[in-house]
C-alpha positions as a Python dict, from the first residue, in 0.01 Angstrom:
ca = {
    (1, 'X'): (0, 0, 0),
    (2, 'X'): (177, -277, 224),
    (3, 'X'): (419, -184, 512),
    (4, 'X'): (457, 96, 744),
    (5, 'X'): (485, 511, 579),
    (6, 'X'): (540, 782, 819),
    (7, 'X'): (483, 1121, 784),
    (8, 'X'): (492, 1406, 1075),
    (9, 'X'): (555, 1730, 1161),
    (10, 'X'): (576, 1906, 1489),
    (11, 'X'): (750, 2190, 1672),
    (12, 'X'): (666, 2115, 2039),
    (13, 'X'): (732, 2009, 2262),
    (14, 'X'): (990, 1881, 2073),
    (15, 'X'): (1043, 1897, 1727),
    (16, 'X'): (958, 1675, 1494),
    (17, 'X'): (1056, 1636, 1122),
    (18, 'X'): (997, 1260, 1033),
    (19, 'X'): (962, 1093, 692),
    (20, 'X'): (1038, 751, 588),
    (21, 'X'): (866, 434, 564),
    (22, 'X'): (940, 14, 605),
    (23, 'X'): (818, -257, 359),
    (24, 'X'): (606, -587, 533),
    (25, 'X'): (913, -823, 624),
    (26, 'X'): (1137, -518, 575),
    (27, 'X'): (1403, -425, 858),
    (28, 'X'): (1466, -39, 903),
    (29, 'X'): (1675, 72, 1118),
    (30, 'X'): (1670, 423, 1297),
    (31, 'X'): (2003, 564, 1402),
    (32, 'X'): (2108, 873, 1567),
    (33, 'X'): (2243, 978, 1868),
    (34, 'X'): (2066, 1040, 2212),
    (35, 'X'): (1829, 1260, 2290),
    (36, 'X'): (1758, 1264, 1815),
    (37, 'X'): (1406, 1141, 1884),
    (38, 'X'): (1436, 807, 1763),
    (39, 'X'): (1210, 690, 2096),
    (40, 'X'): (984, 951, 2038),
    (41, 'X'): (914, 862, 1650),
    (42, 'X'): (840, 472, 1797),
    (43, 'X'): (616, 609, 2059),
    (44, 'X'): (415, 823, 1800),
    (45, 'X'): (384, 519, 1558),
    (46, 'X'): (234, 309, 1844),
    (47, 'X'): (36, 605, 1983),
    (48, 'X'): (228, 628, 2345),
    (49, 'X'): (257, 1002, 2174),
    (50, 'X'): (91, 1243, 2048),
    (51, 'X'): (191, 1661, 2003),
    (52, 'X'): (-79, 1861, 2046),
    (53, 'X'): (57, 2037, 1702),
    (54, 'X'): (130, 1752, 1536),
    (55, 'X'): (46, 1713, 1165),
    (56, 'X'): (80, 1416, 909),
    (57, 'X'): (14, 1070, 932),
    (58, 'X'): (124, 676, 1020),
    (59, 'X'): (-53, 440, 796),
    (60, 'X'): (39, 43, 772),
    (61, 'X'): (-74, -131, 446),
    (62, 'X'): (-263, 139, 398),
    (63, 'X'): (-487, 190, 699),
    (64, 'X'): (-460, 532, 869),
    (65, 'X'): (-357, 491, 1220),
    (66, 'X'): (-318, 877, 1241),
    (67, 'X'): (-414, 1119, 986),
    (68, 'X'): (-428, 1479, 1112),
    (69, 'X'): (-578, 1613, 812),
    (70, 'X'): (-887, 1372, 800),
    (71, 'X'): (-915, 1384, 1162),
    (72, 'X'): (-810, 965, 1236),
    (73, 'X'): (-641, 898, 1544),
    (74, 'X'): (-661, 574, 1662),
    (75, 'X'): (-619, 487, 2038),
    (76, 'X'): (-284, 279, 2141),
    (77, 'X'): (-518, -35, 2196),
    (78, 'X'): (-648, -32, 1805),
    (79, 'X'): (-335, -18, 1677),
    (80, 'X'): (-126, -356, 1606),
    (81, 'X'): (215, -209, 1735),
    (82, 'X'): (410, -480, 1926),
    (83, 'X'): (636, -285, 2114),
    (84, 'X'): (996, -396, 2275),
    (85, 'X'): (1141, -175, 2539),
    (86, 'X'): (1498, -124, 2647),
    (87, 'X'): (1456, -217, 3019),
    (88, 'X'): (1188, -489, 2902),
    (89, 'X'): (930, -379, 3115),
    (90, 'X'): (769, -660, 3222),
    (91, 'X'): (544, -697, 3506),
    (92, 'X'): (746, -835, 3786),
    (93, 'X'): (438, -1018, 3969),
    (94, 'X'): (359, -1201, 3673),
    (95, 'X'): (496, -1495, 3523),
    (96, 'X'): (656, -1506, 3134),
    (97, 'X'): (350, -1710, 3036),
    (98, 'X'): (104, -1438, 3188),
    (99, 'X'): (339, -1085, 3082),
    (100, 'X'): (264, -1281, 2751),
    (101, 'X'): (-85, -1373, 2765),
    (102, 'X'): (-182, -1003, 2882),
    (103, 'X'): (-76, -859, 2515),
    (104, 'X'): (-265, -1153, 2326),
    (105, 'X'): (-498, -1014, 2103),
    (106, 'X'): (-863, -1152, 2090),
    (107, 'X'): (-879, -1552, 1956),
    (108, 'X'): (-473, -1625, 2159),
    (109, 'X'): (-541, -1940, 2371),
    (110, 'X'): (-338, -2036, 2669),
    (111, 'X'): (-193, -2300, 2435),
    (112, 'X'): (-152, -2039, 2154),
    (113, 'X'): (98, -1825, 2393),
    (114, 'X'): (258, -2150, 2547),
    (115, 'X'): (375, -2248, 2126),
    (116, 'X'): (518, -1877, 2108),
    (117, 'X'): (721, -1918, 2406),
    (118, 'X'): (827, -2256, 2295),
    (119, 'X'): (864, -2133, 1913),
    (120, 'X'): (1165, -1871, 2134),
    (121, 'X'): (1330, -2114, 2367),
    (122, 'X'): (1096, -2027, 2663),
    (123, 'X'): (867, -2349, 2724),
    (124, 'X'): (1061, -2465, 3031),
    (125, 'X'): (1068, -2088, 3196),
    (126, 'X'): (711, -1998, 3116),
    (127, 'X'): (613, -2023, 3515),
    (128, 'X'): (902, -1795, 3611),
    (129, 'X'): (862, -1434, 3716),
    (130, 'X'): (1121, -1225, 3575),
    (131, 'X'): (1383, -1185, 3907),
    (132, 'X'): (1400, -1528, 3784),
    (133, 'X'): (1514, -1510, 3446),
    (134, 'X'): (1870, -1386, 3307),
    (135, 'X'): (1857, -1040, 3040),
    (136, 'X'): (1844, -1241, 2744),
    (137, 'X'): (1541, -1454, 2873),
    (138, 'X'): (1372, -1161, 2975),
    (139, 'X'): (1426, -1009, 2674),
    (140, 'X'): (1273, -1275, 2486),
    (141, 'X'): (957, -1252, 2694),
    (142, 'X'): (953, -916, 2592),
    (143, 'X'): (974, -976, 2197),
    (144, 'X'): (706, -1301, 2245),
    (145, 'X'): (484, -984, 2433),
    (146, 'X'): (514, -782, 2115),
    (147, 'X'): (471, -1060, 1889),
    (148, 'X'): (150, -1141, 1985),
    (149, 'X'): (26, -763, 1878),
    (150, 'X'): (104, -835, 1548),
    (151, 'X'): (137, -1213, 1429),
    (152, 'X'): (-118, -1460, 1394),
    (153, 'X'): (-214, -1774, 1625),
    (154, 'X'): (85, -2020, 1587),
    (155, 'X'): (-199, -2311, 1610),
    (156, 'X'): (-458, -2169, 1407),
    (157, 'X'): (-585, -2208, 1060),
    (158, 'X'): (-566, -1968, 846),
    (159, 'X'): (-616, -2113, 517),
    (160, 'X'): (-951, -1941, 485),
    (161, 'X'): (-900, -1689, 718),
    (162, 'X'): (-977, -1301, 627),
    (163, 'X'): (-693, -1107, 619),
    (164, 'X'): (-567, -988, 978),
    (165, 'X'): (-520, -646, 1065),
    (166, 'X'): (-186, -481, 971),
    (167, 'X'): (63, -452, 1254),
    (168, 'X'): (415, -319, 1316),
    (169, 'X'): (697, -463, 1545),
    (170, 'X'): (866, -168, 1696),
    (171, 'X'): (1216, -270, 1852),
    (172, 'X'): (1415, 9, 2095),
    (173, 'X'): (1748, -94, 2157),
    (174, 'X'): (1607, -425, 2242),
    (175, 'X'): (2009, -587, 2249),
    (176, 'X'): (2210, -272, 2438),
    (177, 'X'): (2151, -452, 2784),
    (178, 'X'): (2251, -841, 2729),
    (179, 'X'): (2609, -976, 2688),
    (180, 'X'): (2729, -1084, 2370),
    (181, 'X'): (2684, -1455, 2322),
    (182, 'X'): (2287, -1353, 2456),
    (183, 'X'): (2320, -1072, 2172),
    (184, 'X'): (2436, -1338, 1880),
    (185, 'X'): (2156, -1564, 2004),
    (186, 'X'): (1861, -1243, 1975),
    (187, 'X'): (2026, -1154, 1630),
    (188, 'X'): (2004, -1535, 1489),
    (189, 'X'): (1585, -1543, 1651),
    (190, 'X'): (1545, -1195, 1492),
    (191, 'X'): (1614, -1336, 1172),
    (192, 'X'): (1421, -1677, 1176),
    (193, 'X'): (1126, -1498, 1291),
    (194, 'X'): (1171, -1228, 964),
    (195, 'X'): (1114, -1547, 754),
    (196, 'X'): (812, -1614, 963),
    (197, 'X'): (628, -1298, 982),
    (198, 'X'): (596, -1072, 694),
    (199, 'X'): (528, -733, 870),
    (200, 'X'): (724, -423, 912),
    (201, 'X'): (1029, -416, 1165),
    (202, 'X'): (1156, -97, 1306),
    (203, 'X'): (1478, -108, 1513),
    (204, 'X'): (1606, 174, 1702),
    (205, 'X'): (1955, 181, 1776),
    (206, 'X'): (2275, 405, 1840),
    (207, 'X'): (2517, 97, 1738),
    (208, 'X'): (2612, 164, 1320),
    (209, 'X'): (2742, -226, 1330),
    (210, 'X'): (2423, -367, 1456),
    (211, 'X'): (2236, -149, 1214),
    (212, 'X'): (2493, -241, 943),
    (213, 'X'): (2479, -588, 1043),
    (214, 'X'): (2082, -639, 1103),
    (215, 'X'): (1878, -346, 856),
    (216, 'X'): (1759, -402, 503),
    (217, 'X'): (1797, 34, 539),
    (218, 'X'): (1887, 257, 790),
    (219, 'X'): (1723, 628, 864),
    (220, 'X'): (2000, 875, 1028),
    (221, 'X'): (1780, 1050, 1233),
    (222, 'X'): (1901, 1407, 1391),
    (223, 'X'): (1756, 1682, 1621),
    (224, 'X'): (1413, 1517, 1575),
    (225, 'X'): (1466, 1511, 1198),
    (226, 'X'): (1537, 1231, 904),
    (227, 'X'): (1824, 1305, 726),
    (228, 'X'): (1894, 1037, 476),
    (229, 'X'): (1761, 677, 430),
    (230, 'X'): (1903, 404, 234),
    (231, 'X'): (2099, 80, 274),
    (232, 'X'): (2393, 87, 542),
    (233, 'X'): (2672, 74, 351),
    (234, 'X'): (2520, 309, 74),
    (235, 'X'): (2441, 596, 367),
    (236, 'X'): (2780, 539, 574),
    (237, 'X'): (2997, 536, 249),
    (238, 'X'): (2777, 809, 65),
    (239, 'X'): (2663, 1063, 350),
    (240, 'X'): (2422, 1361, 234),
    (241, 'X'): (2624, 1599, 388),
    (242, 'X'): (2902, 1666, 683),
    (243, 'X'): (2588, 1631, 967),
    (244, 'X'): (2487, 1285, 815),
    (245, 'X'): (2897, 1200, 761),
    (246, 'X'): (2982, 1330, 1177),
    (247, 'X'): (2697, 1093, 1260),
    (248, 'X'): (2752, 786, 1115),
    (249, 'X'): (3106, 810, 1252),
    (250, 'X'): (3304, 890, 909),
    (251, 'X'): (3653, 964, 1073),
    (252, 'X'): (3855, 1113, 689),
    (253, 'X'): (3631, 1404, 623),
    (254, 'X'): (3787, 1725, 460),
    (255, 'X'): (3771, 2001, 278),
    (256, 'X'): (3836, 2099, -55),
    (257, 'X'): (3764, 2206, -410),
    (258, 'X'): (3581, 2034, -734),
    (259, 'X'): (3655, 2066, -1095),
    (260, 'X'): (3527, 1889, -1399),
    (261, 'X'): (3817, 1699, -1588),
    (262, 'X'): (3729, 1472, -1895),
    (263, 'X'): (3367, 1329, -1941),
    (264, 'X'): (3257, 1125, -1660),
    (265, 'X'): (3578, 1252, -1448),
    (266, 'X'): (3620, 1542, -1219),
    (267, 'X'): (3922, 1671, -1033),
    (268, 'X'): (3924, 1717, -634),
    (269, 'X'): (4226, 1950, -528),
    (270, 'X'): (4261, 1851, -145),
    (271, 'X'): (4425, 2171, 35),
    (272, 'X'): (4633, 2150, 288),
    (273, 'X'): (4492, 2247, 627),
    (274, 'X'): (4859, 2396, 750),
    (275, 'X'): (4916, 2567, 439),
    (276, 'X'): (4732, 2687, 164),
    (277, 'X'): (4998, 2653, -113),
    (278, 'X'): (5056, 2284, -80),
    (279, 'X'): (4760, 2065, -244),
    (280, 'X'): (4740, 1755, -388),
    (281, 'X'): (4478, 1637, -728),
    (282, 'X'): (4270, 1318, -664),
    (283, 'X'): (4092, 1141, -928),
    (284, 'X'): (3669, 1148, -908),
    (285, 'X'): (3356, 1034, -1091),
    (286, 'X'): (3174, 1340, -1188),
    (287, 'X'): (2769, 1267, -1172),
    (288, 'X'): (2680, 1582, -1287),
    (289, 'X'): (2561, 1684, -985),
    (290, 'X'): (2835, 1955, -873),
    (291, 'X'): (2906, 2265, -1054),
    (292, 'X'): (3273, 2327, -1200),
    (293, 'X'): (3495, 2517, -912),
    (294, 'X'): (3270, 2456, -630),
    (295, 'X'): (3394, 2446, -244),
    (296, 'X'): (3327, 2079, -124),
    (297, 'X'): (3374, 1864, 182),
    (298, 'X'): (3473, 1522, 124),
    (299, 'X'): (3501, 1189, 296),
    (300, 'X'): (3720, 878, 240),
    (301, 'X'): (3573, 522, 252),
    (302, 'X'): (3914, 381, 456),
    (303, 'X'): (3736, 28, 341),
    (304, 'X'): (3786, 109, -59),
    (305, 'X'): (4151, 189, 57),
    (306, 'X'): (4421, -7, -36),
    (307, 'X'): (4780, -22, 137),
    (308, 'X'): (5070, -116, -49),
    (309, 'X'): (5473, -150, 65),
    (310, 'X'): (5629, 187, -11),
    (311, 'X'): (5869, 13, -251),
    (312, 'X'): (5593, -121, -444),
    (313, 'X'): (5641, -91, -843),
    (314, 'X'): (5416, 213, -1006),
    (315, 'X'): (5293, -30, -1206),
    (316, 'X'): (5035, -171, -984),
    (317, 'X'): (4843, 135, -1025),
    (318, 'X'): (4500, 87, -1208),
    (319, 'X'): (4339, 386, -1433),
    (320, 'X'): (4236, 655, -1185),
    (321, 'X'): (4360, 488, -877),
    (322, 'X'): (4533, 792, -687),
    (323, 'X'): (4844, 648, -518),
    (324, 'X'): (4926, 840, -196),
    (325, 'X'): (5252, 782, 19),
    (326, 'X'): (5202, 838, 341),
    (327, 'X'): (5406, 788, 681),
    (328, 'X'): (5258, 611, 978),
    (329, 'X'): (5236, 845, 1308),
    (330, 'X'): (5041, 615, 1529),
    (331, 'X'): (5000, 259, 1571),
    (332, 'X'): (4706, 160, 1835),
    (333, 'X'): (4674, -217, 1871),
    (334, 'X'): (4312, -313, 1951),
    (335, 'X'): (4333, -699, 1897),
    (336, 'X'): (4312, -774, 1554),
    (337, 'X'): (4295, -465, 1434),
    (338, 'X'): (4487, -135, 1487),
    (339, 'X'): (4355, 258, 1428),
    (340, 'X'): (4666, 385, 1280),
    (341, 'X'): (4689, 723, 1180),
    (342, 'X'): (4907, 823, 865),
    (343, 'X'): (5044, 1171, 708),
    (344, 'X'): (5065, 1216, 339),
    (345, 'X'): (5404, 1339, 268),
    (346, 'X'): (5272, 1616, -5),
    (347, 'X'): (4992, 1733, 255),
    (348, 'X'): (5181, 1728, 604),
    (349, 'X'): (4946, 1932, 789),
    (350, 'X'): (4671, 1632, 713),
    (351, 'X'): (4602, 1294, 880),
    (352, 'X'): (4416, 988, 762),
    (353, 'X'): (4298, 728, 1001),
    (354, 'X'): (4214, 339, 851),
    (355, 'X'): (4176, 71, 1065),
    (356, 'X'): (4474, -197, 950),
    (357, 'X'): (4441, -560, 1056),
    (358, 'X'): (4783, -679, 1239),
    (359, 'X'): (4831, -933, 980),
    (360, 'X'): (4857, -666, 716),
    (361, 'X'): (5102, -489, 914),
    (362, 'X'): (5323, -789, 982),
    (363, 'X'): (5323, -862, 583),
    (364, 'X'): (5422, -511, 488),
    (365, 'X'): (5637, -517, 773),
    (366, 'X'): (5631, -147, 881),
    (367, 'X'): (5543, 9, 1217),
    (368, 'X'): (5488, 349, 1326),
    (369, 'X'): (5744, 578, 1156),
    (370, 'X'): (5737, 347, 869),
    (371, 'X'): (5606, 444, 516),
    (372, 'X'): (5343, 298, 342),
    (373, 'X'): (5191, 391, -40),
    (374, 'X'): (4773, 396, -31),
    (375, 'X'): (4593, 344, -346),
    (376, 'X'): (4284, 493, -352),
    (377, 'X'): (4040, 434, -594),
    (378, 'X'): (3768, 721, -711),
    (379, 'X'): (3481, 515, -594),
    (380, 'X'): (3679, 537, -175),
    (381, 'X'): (3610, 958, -240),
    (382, 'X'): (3252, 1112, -147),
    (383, 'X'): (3216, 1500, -203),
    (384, 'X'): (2925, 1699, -76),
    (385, 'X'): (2860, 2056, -162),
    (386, 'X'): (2945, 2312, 121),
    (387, 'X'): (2638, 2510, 273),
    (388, 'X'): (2646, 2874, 245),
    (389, 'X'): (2415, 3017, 459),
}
């Protein structure tokens, strides 16, 4: 098999409940908060660490670089894991060409590592020690260090060449410490060097837009633990359940009750949180997947939201489109865009937050303490089943 598959178990001293995998060329991206063990899971993959309980196994394109149950563990050294640190780590006495050079694997010339630093904008800083370099060159230093664990010579042959060892670029938080325009410029080399090398990419990061922006998929990691894995906007519009929806920073998430309507439609009552009398029906798909009557908790995709004047003609609403008017309480400009926060008038103890652009705002010409009608469509709704325990 081709790319990266990971597969452990541990309970100390940490614990450890990984599962996922990343294809050759593939970009994954592991997100979670601090302290989730998304460090730890790129340490054991490059074996920096190793529990003494652990159990499972890393393999890339199918070679075992750790399988507890046939006894493999390979040392750091014979695994191709190019590594990227946060704080760079480079050795201060040394000079970019010779951090470099000291990762080469066997057959990298001193020419070989001066092309890599040229290939990433380096060729003029390659005598430099790293006081003398800004974050973003230093950073690049750092990825050319971990490329040459895992890519081929940039001046070599390789037409008849045996197949080189798999390897595995392993990326933490390599961005969080440069400004922005040194940011764009790491995203943009990122991306020319995916269509260069063909081997699997694992980024760990705490930032949802970067991993929205930068993974093929994303792995919400929690507590030591995968949760869910899929594409960005499939996992932050479709969350597992209410731990997966908290992380990934779902602000509408409620609470309320499923029943099956017509074929291939089901029925959402949304309860009001001041009063239980006062609910309101919203139109869903039913999948099959949640039993008539069940107790649910439910997000709202604020980008499959549309806002509408409040004297906007009935009309305009399409089959199974819920139209909800609600009243603006808050207004916060940030630039462009503005969190507003909005009451529907048959659920008054519940708020709804969307993120409005100004311009919007300016065309509907409403502020806060204005009214506004939201059409949701079924595909903005995500229920979950609630855990009983």
């Amino acid at each position: 098999m081709t790319g990266l598959q990971v597969q452990l178990r541990s309970t100390s001293p940490i614990r450890l409940e990984a599962e996922f995998d990343c294809g050759a060329g593939e970009l994954v991206a592991l997100v979670g908060p601090s302290g989730s063990g998304k460090t730890s899971m790129l340490r054991a993959i490059a074996g920096l660490w190793t529990p003494a309980d652990v159990q499972g196994h890393i393999r890339v394109a199918g070679q075992a670089w750790l399988d507890t149950a046939l006894g493999v563990q390979l040392s750091p050294q014979a695994r191709r894991a190019g590594l990227v640190f946060q704080q760079y780590a480079l050795f201060p006495h040394m000079t970019a060409h010779a951090n470099v050079a000291l990762a080469a694997g066997p057959g990298w010339s001193g020419a070989d590592v001066q092309t890599l630093l040229a290939r990433l904008g380096l060729a003029e800083l390659s005598e430099r020690r790293p006081s003398q370099l800004s974050g973003g060159q230093q950073q690049r230093v750092a990825l050319a260090r971990a490329l040459v664990r895992v890519m081929p010579r940039p001046t070599a042959d390789h037409s008849s060449a045996p197949e080189a060892m798999p390897g595995v670029l392993l990326l933490d938080e390599p961005f969080s410490a440069v400004d922005a325009p040194t940011r764009q410029t790491l995203y943009r080399e990122l991306a020319a060097l995916r269509q260069k090398v063909s081997v699997p990419m694992l980024l760990v990061t705490h930032d949802l837009a970067e991993a929205r922006r930068l993974a093929d998929r994303v792995v919400i990691v929690d507590a030591g633990q995968t949760l869910q894995t899929g594409e960005p906007a499939r996992v932050f519009a479709s969350p597992r359940n209410a731990r997966v929806a908290e992380l990934v920073g779902i602000q509408n998430h409620f609470e309320g009750r499923f029943f099956k309507d017509q074929a291939g439609w089901g029925r959402l009552q949304w309860t009001d949180a001041a009063s239980s009398d006062a609910s309101l029906a919203l139109a869903v798909l039913d999948k099959n997947k949640i039993d008539d009557g069940t107790r649910v908790t439910w997000v709202l995709n604020g980008e499959q939201v549309d806002v509408l004047a409040d004297g906007q003609p009935h009309s305009v609403v399409q089959p199974g489109h819920t139209r909800l008017r609600c009243q603006l309480l808050e207004v916060l400009s940030l630039g462009e865009i503005s969190l507003c926060t909005l009451r529907p008038e048959a659920l008054p103890g519940q708020t709804i937050t969307l993120n409005l652009t100004s311009r919007l705002l300016g065309r509907l010409e409403v502020g806060a303490g204005g009214w506004v009608q939201l059409l949701i469509a079924p595909a903005a709704l995500h229920i979950m089943p609630v855990r009983t325990t």
